[in-house]
C-alpha positions in Angstrom: -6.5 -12.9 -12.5 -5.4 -16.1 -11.4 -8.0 -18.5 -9.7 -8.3 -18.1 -5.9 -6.2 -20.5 -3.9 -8.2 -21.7 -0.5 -5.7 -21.3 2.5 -5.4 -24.1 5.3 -7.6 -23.7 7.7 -6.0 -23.0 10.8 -8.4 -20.9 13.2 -12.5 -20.8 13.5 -12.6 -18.4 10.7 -11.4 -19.7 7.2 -9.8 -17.4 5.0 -8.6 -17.4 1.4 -5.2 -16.5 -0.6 -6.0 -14.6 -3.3 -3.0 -15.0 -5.9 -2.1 -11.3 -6.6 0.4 -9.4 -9.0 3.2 -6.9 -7.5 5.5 -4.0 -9.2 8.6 -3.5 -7.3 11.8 -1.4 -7.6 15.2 -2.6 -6.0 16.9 0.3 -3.9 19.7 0.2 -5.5 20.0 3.7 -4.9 18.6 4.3 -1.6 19.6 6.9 0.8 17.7 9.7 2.8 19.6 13.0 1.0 16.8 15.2 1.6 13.9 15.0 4.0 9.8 15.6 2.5 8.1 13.3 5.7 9.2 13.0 9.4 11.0 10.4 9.4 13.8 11.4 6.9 17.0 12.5 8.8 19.7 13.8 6.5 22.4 13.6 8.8 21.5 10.0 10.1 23.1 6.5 8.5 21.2 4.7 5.9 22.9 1.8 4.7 22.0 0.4 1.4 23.1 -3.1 1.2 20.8 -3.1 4.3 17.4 -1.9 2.3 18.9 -4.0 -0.8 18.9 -7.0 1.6 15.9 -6.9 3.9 13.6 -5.5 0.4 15.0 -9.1 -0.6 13.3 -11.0 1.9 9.9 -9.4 1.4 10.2 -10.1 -2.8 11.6 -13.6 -2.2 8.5 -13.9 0.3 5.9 -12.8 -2.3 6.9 -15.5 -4.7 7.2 -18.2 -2.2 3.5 -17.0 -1.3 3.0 -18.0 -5.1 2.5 -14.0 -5.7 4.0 -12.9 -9.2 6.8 -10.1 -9.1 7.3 -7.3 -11.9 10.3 -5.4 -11.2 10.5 -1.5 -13.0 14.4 -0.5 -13.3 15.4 2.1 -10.6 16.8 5.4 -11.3 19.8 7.0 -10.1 19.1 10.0 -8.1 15.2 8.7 -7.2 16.4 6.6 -3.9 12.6 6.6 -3.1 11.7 5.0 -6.2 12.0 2.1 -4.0 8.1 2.9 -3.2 6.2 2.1 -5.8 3.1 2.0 -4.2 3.4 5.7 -5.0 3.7 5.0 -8.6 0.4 4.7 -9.2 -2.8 2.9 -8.8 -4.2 0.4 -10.8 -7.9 -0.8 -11.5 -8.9 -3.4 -14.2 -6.0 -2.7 -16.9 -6.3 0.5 -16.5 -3.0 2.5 -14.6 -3.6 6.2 -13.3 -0.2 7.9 -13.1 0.8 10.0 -9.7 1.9 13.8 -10.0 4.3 13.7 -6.6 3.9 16.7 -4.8 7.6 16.9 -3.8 10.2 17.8 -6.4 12.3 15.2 -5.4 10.6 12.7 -6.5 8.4 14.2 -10.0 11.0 12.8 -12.2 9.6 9.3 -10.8 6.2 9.5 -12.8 7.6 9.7 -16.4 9.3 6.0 -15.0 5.9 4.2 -14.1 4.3 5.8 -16.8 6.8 4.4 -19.3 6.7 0.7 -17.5 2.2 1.0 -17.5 2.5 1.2 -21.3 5.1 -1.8 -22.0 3.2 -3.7 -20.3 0.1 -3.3 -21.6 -2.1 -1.0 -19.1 -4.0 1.5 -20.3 -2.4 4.6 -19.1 -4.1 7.6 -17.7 -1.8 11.0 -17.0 -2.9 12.9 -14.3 -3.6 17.0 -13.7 -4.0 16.5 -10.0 -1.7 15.4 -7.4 -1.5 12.6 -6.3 0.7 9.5 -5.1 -0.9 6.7 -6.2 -1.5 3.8 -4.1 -0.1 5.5 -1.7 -3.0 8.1 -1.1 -5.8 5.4 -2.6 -6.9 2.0 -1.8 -9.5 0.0 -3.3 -11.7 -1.6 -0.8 -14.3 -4.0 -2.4 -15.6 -1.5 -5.5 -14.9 1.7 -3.6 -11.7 3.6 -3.6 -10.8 5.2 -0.4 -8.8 8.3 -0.6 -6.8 10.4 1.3 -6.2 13.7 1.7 -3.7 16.4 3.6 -0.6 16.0 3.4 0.1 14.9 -0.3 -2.5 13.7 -2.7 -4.7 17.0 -2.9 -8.8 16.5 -3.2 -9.1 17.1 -6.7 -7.4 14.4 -7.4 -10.1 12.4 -5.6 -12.8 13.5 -8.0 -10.4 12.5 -10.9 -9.5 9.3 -9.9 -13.0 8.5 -9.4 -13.6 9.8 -12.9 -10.6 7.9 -14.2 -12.4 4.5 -12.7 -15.5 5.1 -12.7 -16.0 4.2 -8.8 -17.1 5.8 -5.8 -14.8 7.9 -3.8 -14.3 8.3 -0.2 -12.4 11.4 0.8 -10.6 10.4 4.3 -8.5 13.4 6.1 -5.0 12.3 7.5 -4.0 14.9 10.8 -0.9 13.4 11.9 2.2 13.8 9.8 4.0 10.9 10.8 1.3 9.1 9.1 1.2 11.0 5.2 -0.2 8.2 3.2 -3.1 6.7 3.4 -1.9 3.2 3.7 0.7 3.9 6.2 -3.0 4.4 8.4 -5.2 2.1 6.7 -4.0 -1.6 5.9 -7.0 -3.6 2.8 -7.0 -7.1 4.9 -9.3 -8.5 2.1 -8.2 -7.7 -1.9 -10.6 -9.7 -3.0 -14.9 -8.8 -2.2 -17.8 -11.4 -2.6 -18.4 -15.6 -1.9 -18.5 -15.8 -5.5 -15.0 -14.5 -5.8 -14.0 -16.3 -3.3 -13.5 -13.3 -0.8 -15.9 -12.3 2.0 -19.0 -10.8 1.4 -17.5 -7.5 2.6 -14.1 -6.5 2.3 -12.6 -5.4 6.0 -9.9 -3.1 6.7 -7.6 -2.1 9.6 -7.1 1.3 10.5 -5.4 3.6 13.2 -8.4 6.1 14.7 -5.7 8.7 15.4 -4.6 9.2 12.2 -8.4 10.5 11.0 -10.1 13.6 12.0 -12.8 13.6 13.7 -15.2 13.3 10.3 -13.0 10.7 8.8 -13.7 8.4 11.9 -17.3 8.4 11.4 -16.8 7.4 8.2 -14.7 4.4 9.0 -16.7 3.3 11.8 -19.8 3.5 9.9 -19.0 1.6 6.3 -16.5 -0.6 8.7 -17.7 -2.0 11.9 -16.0 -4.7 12.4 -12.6 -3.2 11.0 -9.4 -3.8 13.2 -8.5 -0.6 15.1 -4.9 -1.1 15.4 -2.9 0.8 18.6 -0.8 4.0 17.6 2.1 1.9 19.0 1.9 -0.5 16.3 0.8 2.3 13.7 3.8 4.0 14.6 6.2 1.0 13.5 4.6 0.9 10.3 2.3 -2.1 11.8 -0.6 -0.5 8.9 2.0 0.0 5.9 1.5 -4.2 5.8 0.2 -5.9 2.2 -2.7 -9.3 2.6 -3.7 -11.8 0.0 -6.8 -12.3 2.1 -5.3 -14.5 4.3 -1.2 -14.2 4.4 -0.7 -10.8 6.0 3.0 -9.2 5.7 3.7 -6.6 8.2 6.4 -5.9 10.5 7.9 -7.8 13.4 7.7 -4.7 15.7 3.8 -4.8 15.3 2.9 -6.9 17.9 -0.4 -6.1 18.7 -1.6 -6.0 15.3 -0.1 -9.6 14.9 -2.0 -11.1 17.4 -5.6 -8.9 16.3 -4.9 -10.6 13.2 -4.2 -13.8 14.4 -7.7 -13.5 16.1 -9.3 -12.8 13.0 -8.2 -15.9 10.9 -5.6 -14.1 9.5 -2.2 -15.3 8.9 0.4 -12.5 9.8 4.1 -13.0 8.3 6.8 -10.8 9.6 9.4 -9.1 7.2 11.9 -6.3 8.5 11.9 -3.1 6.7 14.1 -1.0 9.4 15.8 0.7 7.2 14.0 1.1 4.5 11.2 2.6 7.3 14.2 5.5 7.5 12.7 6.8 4.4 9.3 6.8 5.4 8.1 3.4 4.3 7.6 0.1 4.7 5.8 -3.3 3.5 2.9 -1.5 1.7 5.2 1.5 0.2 7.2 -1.7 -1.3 4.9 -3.0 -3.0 2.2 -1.6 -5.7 -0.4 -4.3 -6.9 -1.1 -4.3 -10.5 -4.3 -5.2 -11.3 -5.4 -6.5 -14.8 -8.2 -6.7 -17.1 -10.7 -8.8 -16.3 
């Protein structure tokens, strides 16, 4: 990885950009044609020169940010292929492959496989299901994982297996939220002062999207996590992607904005509305691939 670039300090608390690697996929064919979460709607407009142009803006953003940008081809007849966070998750090289639970979408993995092993990752298919970074993100050197609406729990024992990491199982109750990181957003991608990341790696989180279980967990291993209103969960406020200290999320979240703002963090706005008619946003955009070390 690139070496950490120190942001301007511009609050109490100094935080650091952390120069990260993206895979993205221009919706070239986006559309909602079929409906696998609650906020597809068949019969409503989508308008892709729309999602072509506002998924602009966020890539443009990224390298502006001095982020790097891989793009994987998309696929006619996968207009959710847009969300590659769902294409898999990636830990040191090494790229474990999602099994989508919908139909709609299986003839996606075959894709990101493909892409992992041009590029060099080593690449792991999977027997369970699972949606990638969707359902798992990697918090410091444990992978939180969710669980109940897609990404099934055995997958959680195999992707732990697969990295060799800890696992925490989370339970998502509430549909609208079907992904773990459209609940959870990682505020800091990079853990420890000799990395140049805090010594612990905070998260933001919406309490309502946890059972009762799951919440204990959080508050326990996160105590000073942001807990984000379910008025800004609901606009996709969560689904946002940080370099540690640049934090891309959208406008409508305006609560969350200003807890990060409070927090040293430096919160960029970027409109997804129409991708969000698919049933993502910022963080369903964008999948970070991380190398070897």
């Amino acid at each position: 990885m690139s070496t950490p670039e120190t942001a301007v300090r511009t609050t109490p608390t100094t935080r650091t950009a952390h120069h990260r690697r993206y895979l993205m996929c221009r919706p070239e064919h986006f559309t909602v044609s079929y409906t696998i979460n609650p906020w597809m709607d068949p019969a409503g407009p989508t308008d892709t020169a729309k999602a072509v142009a506002q998924w602009q803006k966020l890539h443009d953003l990224y390298l502006e940010l001095g982020h790097e940008v891989e793009l994987i081809d998309p696929l006619p007849g996968y207009p959710d292929m847009v969300y590659t966070a769902n294409g898999g998750f990636l830990i040191d090289g090494r790229a474990y492959v999602p099994e989508f639970r919908f139909v709609e979408r299986q003839g996606e993995a075959p894709a990101f496989a493909e892409w992992f092993r041009a590029n060099g990752f080593d690449t792991v298919l999977p027997k369970e299901v699972n949606e990638g970074e969707g359902d798992f993100l990697l918090v410091g050197d444990v992978i939180l994982a969710g669980t109940g609406f897609r990404s099934t729990g055995d997958s959680h024992r195999e992707v732990g297996d697969v990295f060799g990491r800890e696992v925490v199982t989370l339970n998502l109750v509430d549909p609208r939220f079907y992904h773990l990181d459209t609940a959870i957003a990682v505020l800091d991608p990079v853990q420890g002062v000799d990395n140049g990341g805090p010594e612990h790696a905070n998260i933001a989180y919406l309490p309502g999207a946890f059972d009762d279980a799951s919440r204990a967990i959080l508050e326990e291993r996160f105590p000073d996590a942001i807990l984000v209103s379910d008025e800004d969960g609901a606009v996709f406020g969560l689904n946002s992607a940080s370099d540690g200290y640049n934090v891309v999320i959208s406008p409508r979240a305006k609560g969350f904005e200003k807890q990060l703002r409070e927090r040293g963090y430096n919160p960029i706005m970027v409109d997804l509305s129409e991708l969000l008619l698919g049933g993502g946003g910022i963080k369903c955009c964008t999948l970070e691939l991380r190398g070897a070390k």
